[in-house]
N, C-alpha and C positions, 0 to 999 in steps of 0.2 A: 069452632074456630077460636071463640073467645079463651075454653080451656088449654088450646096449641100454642094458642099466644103467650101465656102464662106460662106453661112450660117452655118453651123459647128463653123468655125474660129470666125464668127462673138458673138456667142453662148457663145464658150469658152472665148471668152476676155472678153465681157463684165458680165460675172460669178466671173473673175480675177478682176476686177473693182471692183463688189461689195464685195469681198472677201478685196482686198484693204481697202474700205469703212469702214466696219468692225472692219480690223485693225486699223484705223483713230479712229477709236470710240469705240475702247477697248474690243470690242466685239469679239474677239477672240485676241491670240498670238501665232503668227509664229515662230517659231523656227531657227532662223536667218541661220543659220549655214545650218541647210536643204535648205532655199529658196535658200541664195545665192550661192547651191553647185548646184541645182535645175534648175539655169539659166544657170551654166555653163558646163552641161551634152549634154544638146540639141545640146549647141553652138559645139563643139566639133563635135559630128554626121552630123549635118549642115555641118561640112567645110569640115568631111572626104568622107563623098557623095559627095558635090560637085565640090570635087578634081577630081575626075573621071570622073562625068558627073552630068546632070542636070534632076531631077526628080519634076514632083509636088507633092511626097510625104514627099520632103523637108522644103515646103513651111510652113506645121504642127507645124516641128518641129522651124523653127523661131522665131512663134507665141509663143512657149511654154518655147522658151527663154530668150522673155521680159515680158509675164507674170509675172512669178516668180521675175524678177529684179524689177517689179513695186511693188509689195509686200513688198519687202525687203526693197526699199528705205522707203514705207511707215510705213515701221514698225518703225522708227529711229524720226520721224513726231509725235509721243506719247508715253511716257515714263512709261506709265503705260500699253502700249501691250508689252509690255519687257519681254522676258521669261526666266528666270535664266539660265546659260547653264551650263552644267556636264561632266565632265571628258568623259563620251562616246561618247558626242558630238565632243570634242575636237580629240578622237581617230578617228572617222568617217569622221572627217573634214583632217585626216592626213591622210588615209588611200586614200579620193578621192583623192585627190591633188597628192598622188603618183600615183594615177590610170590617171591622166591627166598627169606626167612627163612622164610615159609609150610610153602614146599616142604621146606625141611631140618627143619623142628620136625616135621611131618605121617607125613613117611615112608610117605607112600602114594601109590603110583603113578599112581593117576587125578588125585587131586589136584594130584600133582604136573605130572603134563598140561596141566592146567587151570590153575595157577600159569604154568607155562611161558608158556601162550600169552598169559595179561595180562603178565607181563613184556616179551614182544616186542612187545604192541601197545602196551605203555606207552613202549617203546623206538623203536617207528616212530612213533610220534606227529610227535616234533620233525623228523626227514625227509619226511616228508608235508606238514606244514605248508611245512617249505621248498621242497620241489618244486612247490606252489602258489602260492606265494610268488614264489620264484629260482628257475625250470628251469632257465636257464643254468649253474648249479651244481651241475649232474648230466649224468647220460649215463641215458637209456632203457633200455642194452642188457642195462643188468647187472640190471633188474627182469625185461624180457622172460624174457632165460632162466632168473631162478628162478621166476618164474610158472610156464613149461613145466616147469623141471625140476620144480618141486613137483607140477603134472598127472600125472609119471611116478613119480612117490611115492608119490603114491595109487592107482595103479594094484598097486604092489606089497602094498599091505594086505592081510593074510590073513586078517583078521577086521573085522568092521564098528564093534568096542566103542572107546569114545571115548575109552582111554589110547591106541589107536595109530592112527585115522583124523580125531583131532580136529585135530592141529598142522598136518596136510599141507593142511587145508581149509583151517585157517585162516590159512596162505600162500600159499594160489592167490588168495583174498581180498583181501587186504592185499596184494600185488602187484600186482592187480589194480587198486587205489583208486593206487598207487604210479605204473602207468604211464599213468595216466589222466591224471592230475596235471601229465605233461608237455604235452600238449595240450589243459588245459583252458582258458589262457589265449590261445591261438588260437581253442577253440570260441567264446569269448565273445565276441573280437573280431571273428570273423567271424558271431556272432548280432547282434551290434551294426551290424556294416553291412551287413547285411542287409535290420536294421529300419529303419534312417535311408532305406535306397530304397525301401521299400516307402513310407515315409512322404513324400519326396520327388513 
Protein backbone atom coordinates (compact mmCIF):
# COMPACT_ATOMS: atom_id res chain seq x y z
CA UNK A 1 0.00 0.00 0.00
CA UNK A 2 2.66 2.40 1.19
CA UNK A 3 4.64 1.69 -2.34
CA UNK A 4 0.86 2.47 -4.39
CA UNK A 5 0.76 5.49 -2.42
CA UNK A 6 3.95 6.62 -3.69
CA UNK A 7 3.36 5.97 -7.11
CA UNK A 8 -0.02 7.83 -6.76
CA UNK A 9 1.95 10.97 -5.36
CA UNK A 10 4.43 10.48 -7.70
CA UNK A 11 1.60 10.50 -10.74
CA UNK A 12 -0.10 13.42 -9.36
CA UNK A 13 2.97 15.82 -9.18
CA UNK A 14 4.58 15.12 -12.02
CA UNK A 15 0.71 15.74 -14.14
CA UNK A 16 1.24 19.33 -11.79
CA UNK A 17 4.72 19.68 -13.60
CA UNK A 18 3.44 19.39 -16.93
CA UNK A 19 0.34 21.31 -16.24
CA UNK A 20 2.97 23.96 -14.95
CA UNK A 21 4.84 23.57 -18.32
CA UNK A 22 1.78 24.35 -20.02
CA UNK A 23 1.42 27.36 -18.09
CA UNK A 24 5.17 28.43 -18.99
CA UNK A 25 4.01 27.96 -22.59
CA UNK A 26 0.79 29.66 -22.65
CA UNK A 27 -1.02 26.70 -23.29
CA UNK A 28 -3.41 27.10 -20.91
CA UNK A 29 -4.38 29.97 -17.93
CA UNK A 30 -4.94 29.41 -14.42
CA UNK A 31 -6.98 31.29 -12.68
CA UNK A 32 -4.80 32.73 -10.07
CA UNK A 33 -7.12 33.47 -7.50
CA UNK A 34 -8.28 29.47 -7.62
CA UNK A 35 -4.78 28.14 -7.60
CA UNK A 36 -3.46 30.24 -4.84
CA UNK A 37 -6.82 29.56 -2.66
CA UNK A 38 -6.15 25.87 -4.04
CA UNK A 39 -2.78 25.64 -1.96
CA UNK A 40 -4.03 27.13 0.83
CA UNK A 41 -7.25 24.64 1.62
CA UNK A 42 -4.99 21.41 1.84
CA UNK A 43 -2.59 23.40 3.98
CA UNK A 44 -5.27 24.14 6.50
CA UNK A 45 -6.51 20.21 6.71
CA UNK A 46 -2.91 19.25 6.88
CA UNK A 47 -2.22 21.12 10.10
CA UNK A 48 -5.89 20.56 11.54
CA UNK A 49 -5.33 16.63 11.34
CA UNK A 50 -2.19 16.87 12.40
CA UNK A 51 -2.99 18.73 15.37
CA UNK A 52 -4.53 15.64 16.66
CA UNK A 53 -2.60 13.00 15.52
CA UNK A 54 -0.58 11.77 12.56
CA UNK A 55 -2.30 9.81 9.57
CA UNK A 56 -0.69 8.84 6.02
CA UNK A 57 -3.74 10.04 4.69
CA UNK A 58 -2.13 13.35 5.36
CA UNK A 59 0.70 12.90 3.37
CA UNK A 60 -1.94 13.43 0.10
CA UNK A 61 -3.01 16.27 1.12
CA UNK A 62 0.86 18.05 1.41
CA UNK A 63 1.46 17.07 -2.05
CA UNK A 64 -1.75 18.75 -3.09
CA UNK A 65 -0.49 21.88 -1.49
CA UNK A 66 2.54 22.75 -3.34
CA UNK A 67 1.21 21.50 -6.50
CA UNK A 68 -1.05 24.13 -6.90
CA UNK A 69 1.59 26.81 -5.35
CA UNK A 70 3.90 25.65 -8.19
CA UNK A 71 1.23 26.55 -10.76
CA UNK A 72 0.62 29.77 -9.43
CA UNK A 73 4.16 30.90 -8.99
CA UNK A 74 4.40 29.72 -12.59
CA UNK A 75 1.68 31.50 -13.87
CA UNK A 76 3.53 35.12 -12.88
CA UNK A 77 6.80 33.51 -15.25
CA UNK A 78 4.48 34.58 -18.76
CA UNK A 79 2.28 37.31 -19.16
CA UNK A 80 0.34 36.06 -21.68
CA UNK A 81 -1.05 32.96 -19.41
CA UNK A 82 -2.71 35.77 -17.57
CA UNK A 83 -6.22 35.28 -17.10
CA UNK A 84 -8.41 38.48 -16.60
CA UNK A 85 -9.94 38.15 -13.23
CA UNK A 86 -13.91 39.29 -12.39
CA UNK A 87 -15.64 40.54 -9.62
CA UNK A 88 -16.71 36.76 -8.70
CA UNK A 89 -13.46 35.98 -8.50
CA UNK A 90 -12.78 38.57 -6.29
CA UNK A 91 -16.13 37.62 -4.08
CA UNK A 92 -14.81 33.89 -4.03
CA UNK A 93 -11.42 35.02 -3.06
CA UNK A 94 -13.34 36.89 0.03
CA UNK A 95 -15.64 34.63 0.92
CA UNK A 96 -12.34 31.70 1.40
CA UNK A 97 -10.31 33.78 3.27
CA UNK A 98 -13.21 34.23 5.73
CA UNK A 99 -13.68 30.50 5.64
CA UNK A 100 -9.86 30.45 6.70
CA UNK A 101 -10.35 33.33 9.61
CA UNK A 102 -13.06 30.85 10.83
CA UNK A 103 -10.79 28.16 11.05
CA UNK A 104 -8.03 30.18 12.87
CA UNK A 105 -10.46 31.86 15.55
CA UNK A 106 -12.25 28.26 16.04
CA UNK A 107 -9.37 25.94 16.65
CA UNK A 108 -11.14 22.93 16.17
CA UNK A 109 -10.51 20.36 13.98
CA UNK A 110 -13.67 19.34 12.52
CA UNK A 111 -14.61 22.66 11.82
CA UNK A 112 -11.78 23.44 10.61
CA UNK A 113 -12.46 20.55 8.01
CA UNK A 114 -15.37 21.86 7.24
CA UNK A 115 -13.94 25.60 6.85
CA UNK A 116 -11.31 23.85 4.54
CA UNK A 117 -13.59 22.46 2.20
CA UNK A 118 -15.84 25.96 1.70
CA UNK A 119 -12.68 27.54 1.12
CA UNK A 120 -11.73 25.24 -1.80
CA UNK A 121 -15.12 25.14 -3.17
CA UNK A 122 -15.21 28.88 -2.89
CA UNK A 123 -11.91 28.83 -4.66
CA UNK A 124 -12.97 26.26 -7.55
CA UNK A 125 -15.87 28.30 -8.16
CA UNK A 126 -14.13 30.91 -10.70
CA UNK A 127 -12.26 27.61 -12.53
CA UNK A 128 -15.41 25.76 -13.11
CA UNK A 129 -17.21 28.51 -14.25
CA UNK A 130 -14.32 28.93 -16.63
CA UNK A 131 -13.97 25.47 -17.88
CA UNK A 132 -17.70 26.01 -18.92
CA UNK A 133 -17.16 28.75 -20.20
CA UNK A 134 -13.40 28.59 -22.01
CA UNK A 135 -12.31 24.68 -22.11
CA UNK A 136 -9.79 25.79 -24.33
CA UNK A 137 -8.08 27.23 -21.35
CA UNK A 138 -7.36 24.29 -19.65
CA UNK A 139 -6.13 20.85 -20.05
CA UNK A 140 -8.43 17.62 -18.66
CA UNK A 141 -5.53 15.85 -17.40
CA UNK A 142 -4.52 17.53 -14.50
CA UNK A 143 -8.38 17.13 -12.90
CA UNK A 144 -8.47 13.44 -14.10
CA UNK A 145 -5.60 12.62 -12.03
CA UNK A 146 -6.62 14.37 -8.88
CA UNK A 147 -10.12 12.85 -9.21
CA UNK A 148 -8.16 9.49 -9.11
CA UNK A 149 -5.68 10.43 -6.86
CA UNK A 150 -8.29 11.68 -4.43
CA UNK A 151 -10.24 8.02 -5.04
CA UNK A 152 -6.80 6.68 -3.53
CA UNK A 153 -7.12 9.11 -0.54
CA UNK A 154 -10.02 7.79 0.49
CA UNK A 155 -9.05 4.55 0.30
CA UNK A 156 -6.41 5.42 2.93
CA UNK A 157 -8.98 6.70 5.59
CA UNK A 158 -8.68 4.88 8.92
CA UNK A 159 -11.80 6.01 10.24
CA UNK A 160 -15.06 7.22 8.70
CA UNK A 161 -15.40 10.60 11.14
CA UNK A 162 -15.82 13.69 8.96
CA UNK A 163 -12.48 15.56 10.08
CA UNK A 164 -10.68 13.13 7.89
CA UNK A 165 -13.09 11.40 5.16
CA UNK A 166 -14.94 14.65 4.42
CA UNK A 167 -12.10 16.76 2.06
CA UNK A 168 -11.11 13.49 0.03
CA UNK A 169 -15.03 13.28 -0.80
CA UNK A 170 -15.31 16.33 -1.35
CA UNK A 171 -12.44 16.32 -4.10
CA UNK A 172 -13.58 13.38 -5.94
CA UNK A 173 -16.70 15.69 -6.38
CA UNK A 174 -15.62 18.74 -7.36
CA UNK A 175 -13.22 16.98 -9.83
CA UNK A 176 -15.66 15.32 -10.92
CA UNK A 177 -18.05 18.59 -11.88
CA UNK A 178 -14.42 19.95 -13.11
CA UNK A 179 -13.90 17.23 -15.82
CA UNK A 180 -17.26 17.21 -16.89
CA UNK A 181 -16.99 20.79 -17.71
CA UNK A 182 -14.70 19.93 -20.52
CA UNK A 183 -17.09 18.04 -22.47
CA UNK A 184 -20.17 19.70 -21.65
CA UNK A 185 -20.11 22.07 -24.43
CA UNK A 186 -19.77 19.23 -26.94
CA UNK A 187 -22.50 17.31 -25.18
CA UNK A 188 -24.80 20.05 -25.94
CA UNK A 189 -23.61 20.53 -29.23
CA UNK A 190 -24.04 17.31 -30.07
CA UNK A 191 -27.71 17.20 -28.19
CA UNK A 192 -28.41 20.08 -30.52
CA UNK A 193 -27.88 18.24 -33.52
CA UNK A 194 -29.22 15.71 -32.65
CA UNK A 195 -32.38 17.37 -32.13
CA UNK A 196 -32.33 19.55 -35.36
CA UNK A 197 -32.41 15.77 -37.20
CA UNK A 198 -34.67 14.33 -35.52
CA UNK A 199 -36.69 17.51 -36.27
CA UNK A 200 -35.69 17.47 -39.85
Amino acid sequence: MMYLMFLVLIIHFVSWIFYAIDTYKWKVKPNKVSFWLWALAPFIWAAATLSKWFTWSVFPVIIAWLNPLMVFIASFFNKKSYWKLWKLDYFCLVLSLFAIILWIITRNSLYAVIFSVLADLFASIPTLIKIYRFPQTERPYLFIVWWLSSLFWLSLVNTWWLNECLFPIYLITINILLVFGFYFNELMLFYDKRKKNNNS
